[in-house]
Structure formats: C-alpha cells, structure tokens
C-alpha positions, -999 to 999 in steps of 0.1 A, spaced: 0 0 0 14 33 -9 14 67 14 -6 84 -9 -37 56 -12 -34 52 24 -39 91 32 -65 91 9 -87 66 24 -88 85 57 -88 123 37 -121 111 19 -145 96 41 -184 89 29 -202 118 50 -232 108 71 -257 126 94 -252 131 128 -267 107 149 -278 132 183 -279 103 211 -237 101 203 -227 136 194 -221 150 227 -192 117 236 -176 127 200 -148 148 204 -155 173 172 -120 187 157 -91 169 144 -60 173 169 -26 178 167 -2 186 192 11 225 197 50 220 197 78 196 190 90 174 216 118 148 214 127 116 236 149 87 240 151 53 250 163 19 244 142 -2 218 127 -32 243 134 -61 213 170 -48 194 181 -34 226 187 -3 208 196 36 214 164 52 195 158 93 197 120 100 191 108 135 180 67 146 174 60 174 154 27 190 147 7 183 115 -14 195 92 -52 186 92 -64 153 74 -28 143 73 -31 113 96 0 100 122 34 96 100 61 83 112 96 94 94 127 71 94 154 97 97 181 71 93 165 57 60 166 89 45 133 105 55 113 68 43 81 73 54 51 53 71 17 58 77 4 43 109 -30 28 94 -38 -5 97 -38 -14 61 3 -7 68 6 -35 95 29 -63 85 35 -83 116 20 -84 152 39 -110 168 54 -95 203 46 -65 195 29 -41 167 50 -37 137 39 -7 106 59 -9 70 59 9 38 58 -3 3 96 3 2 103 -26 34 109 3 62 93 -2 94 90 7 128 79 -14 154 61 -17 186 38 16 180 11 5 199 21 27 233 26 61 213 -6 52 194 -24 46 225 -17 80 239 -26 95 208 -59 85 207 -62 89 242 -54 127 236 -80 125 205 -46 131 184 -53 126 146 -26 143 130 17 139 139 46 138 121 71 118 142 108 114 133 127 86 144 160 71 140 154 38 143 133 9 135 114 5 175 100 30 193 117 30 228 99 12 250 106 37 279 91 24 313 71 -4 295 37 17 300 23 43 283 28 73 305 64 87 297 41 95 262 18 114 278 40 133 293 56 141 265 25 151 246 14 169 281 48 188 273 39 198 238 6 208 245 -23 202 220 -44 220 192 -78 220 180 -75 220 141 -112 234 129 -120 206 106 -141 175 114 -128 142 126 -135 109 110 -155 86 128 -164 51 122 -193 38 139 -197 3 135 -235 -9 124 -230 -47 135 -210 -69 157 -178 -86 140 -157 -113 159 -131 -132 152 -113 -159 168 -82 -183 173 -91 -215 194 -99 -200 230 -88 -163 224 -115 -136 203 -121 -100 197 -152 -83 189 -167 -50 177 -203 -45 182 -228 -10 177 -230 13 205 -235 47 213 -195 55 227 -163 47 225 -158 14 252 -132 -10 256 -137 -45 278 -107 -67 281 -113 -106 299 -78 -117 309 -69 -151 329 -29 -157 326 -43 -185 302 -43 -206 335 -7 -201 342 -5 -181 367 -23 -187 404 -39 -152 397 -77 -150 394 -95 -137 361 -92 -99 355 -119 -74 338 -117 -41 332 -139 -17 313 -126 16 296 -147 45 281 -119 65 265 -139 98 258 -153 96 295 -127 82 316 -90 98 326 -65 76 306 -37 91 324 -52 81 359 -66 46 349 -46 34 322 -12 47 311 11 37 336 1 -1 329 34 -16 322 41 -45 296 46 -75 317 57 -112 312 65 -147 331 106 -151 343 103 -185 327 92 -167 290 119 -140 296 148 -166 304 136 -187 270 135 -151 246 171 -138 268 185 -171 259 173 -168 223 189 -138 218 155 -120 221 144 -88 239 173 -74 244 165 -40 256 137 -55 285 146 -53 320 128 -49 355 133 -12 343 108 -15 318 86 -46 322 66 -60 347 77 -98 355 60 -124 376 77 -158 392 53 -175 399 25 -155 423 56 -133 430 66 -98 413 100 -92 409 100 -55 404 105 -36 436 79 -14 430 54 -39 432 19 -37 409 11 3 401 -29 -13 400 -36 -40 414 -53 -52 382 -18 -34 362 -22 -68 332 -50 -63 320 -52 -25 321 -23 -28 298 -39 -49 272 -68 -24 271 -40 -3 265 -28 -19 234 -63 -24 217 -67 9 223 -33 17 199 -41 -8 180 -74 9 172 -62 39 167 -45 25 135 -81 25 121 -77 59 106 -101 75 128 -123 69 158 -138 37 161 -175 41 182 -185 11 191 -176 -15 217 -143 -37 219 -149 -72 239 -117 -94 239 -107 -123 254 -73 -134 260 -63 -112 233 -37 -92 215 -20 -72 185 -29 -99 159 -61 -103 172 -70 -66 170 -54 -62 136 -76 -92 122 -107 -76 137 -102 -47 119 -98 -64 87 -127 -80 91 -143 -48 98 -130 -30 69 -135 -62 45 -176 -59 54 -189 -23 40 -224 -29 61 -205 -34 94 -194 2 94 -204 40 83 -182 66 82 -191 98 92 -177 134 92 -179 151 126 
C-alpha cells in the first residue's frame, strides 16, 4: 500500500448525518499537538539507542512516522500498513521500512484524541521507555495540544464482527461510545484469578486509569526469549515480571489489576491505526496485537459493518 492511497482513504471519508444520542461523547476537531517534543530510549526487542521527535501536523494528514536514518522513508500508521504483530505491533511501507512496537505512542494519541503527527525517528522501534504508556503522555502533556477546525472521521460500527483463534476472540459490536472491555486469565498459568476491566476512552481519565500499565511477562518466558537472543533491551526497568505469584519488580503492581489494564492499553493503539475513531464496543478475550489487527480487517472487508461519518 502506498502513502498516498493510504492518506487518501482516511482524507475522503463517505459523510453521514449526525446521529444526536452520540454527538455530545464525539470529540468534534481533528488534533494535533502544539510544539515539538523529542525523547529517547532503548528499543525493548534490538536493545537499541532510539531518539523519538513529534512534530505538529497539518489537518487530514493522519499520524506519520519518518525514518530519519532511511533517508526520510516514510510510514503511515494505518492498519492497512501493518505487516506483523507477533510481540509487538509492527507498521511498514511499500519500500520494506518499518517501525515497530507503535502501539504505546498510538495509545496516547488517541487517548489525547490526536489525529494528525509527524514523528521522526531514528530507528526501527520505538523506545519502550518504562514499559507503559505514561512517559508518552508526558511528553505530549509537554507539547501541549491543538484544535484543528476541521471534522474528525468517525467510524461507527453498524453490527458486531468477531473473530477468533481457538480460546482467544475479539469483537466490535454498535453502541453509542467509545468502550473498551478486556477478559484476561494468565491463560491458567498463573495462580492469579481472572481480571476485567472496562474503559470508556472519551469519558474516563487515561492518564489516571490506564497509562502507567506496564508490559509484563512470566521469568520463565523471559529466560527462553534472553536465551534466544530476544528482547534485548527488557529489564525490570521497563517490564513487569512475575515468578510464579511473585513480582520481581521492587515497586510492586502500580494497579492491582496493572495486566490487564495494559492490554486495554494496546487495543486501544491498536485501534487507533483504524484511521479514525472507532465508536463502538471492543470485547476481547485473551487477546492481542494480531487479534486486534484481524478484527479490523474484518471490519473493513464488510462495508455494512461500518459507516463513516464526518464530525
């Protein structure tokens, strides 16, 4: 898929009435942020020194991410652009760049109702900072944002979609916001009971409830992926690891339910790759980035699960 067909699938969207019931949960202008702001980290998988800069952006041109050390190759973050979700989500261009594990940044971003970014980066992963999401919103805090006076594109989904893989799905079904509902169990092995959480993005404070839920992991998966060569840049620094019933970070659990806050975390990035807000309700079930990516193929392959409309 190429920049230009990309940007124009989320520059020309069919235009719809207003539905009343929703409009006052729809956040009405486009978004960018107000300044530049720069960071810098270690990626969590190549172990890497990555420098990270967001600049503001013109209206209707979407969240681009530049690869400075590629010679300016650029890649839309749209999930047409995916091409791989295993760890981690993964966005590439026509021309084989890619950046990898966006789904963090993107999650703050939509979080921040942030439609439109230009961010330079010299590398091909996004630093994975403390593991969570909230060194990014501090950063975006920093910059500050802007109301751009042109109408964001919503996609409100008209019928449930679900797909599956053996005991794991995802769903999208019609409602009248923006809600996220995650079911998470350790897939039985950890001692831990099942966790729930429910998220209304446009209602409830993702810097309070959600963004400093860290990535996490079992010692006996991290030893395997260490041993492999794998991971190279995660540490008790920036993921949350349990033995057993035990945490090994010293800091303990920041919520007491921290996993599966950070998987709504990452459906909410992950969504945010649709090109525009989704309204409608997310269900999953032991799920994760390829899950979300499929669901939103599947939503995108069906033209009577969805309407767009210009807000």
């Amino acid at each position: 898929m190429s920049l230009q067909h990309a940007s124009s699938l989320m520059t020309q969207p069919q235009v719809c009435p207003l539905v009343p019931q929703v409009e006052p949960h729809i956040r009405h202008y486009q978004k960018t942020i107000a300044k530049a702001v720069s960071c810098k980290g270690i990626g969590v998988h190549s172990g890497s020194h990555v420098a990270l800069t967001l600049y503001p952006a013109v209206s209707g041109s979407g969240i681009i991410f530049i690869r400075t050390d590629l010679g300016g190759e650029e890649i839309l973050a749209h999930w047409q652009a995916v091409v791989d979700t295993r760890q981690c989500t993964t966005i590439g261009n026509s021309q084989g760049a890619t950046v990898s594990t966006v789904e963090h940044l993107m999650a703050t971003l939509a979080a921040n109702g942030i439609d439109n970014l230009r961010i330079e980066i010299d590398g091909p992963e996004l630093p994975i900072m403390d593991g969570s999401a909230k060194p990014f919103m501090d950063l975006v805090e920093a910059a500050g944002i802007r109301e751009q006076r042109v109408s964001r594109r919503v996609i409100r989904v008209l019928k449930a979609i679900t797909v599956k893989e053996e005991d794991r799905k995802a769903s999208l079904s019609p409602a009248f916001d923006c809600e996220i509902e995650v079911d998470f169990d350790f897939a039985g092995r950890l001692p831990h009971p099942a966790q729930n959480y429910v998220f209304s993005p446009l209602e409830e404070d993702f810097a309070e409830n959600i963004a400093s839920a860290r990535t996490f992991g079992l010692l006996e998966d991290a030893e395997k992926i260490w041993a492999a060569g794998l991971a190279k840049g995660a540490s008790l620094d920036n993921t949350l690891v349990f033995d057993g019933e035990k945490v090994l970070n010293e800091d303990g659990l920041r919520y007491e339910d921290e996993c599966v806050r950070h998987k709504v975390l990452d459906v909410l990035g992950d969504l945010h790759l649709a090109g525009g807000l989704i309204l409608g309700k997310f269900h999953g079930v032991r799920t994760g980035h390829g899950l979300h990516i499929k669901l939103l193929k599947a939503l995108f392959a069906d033209p009577s699960a969805y309407v767009i409309e210009s807000r």
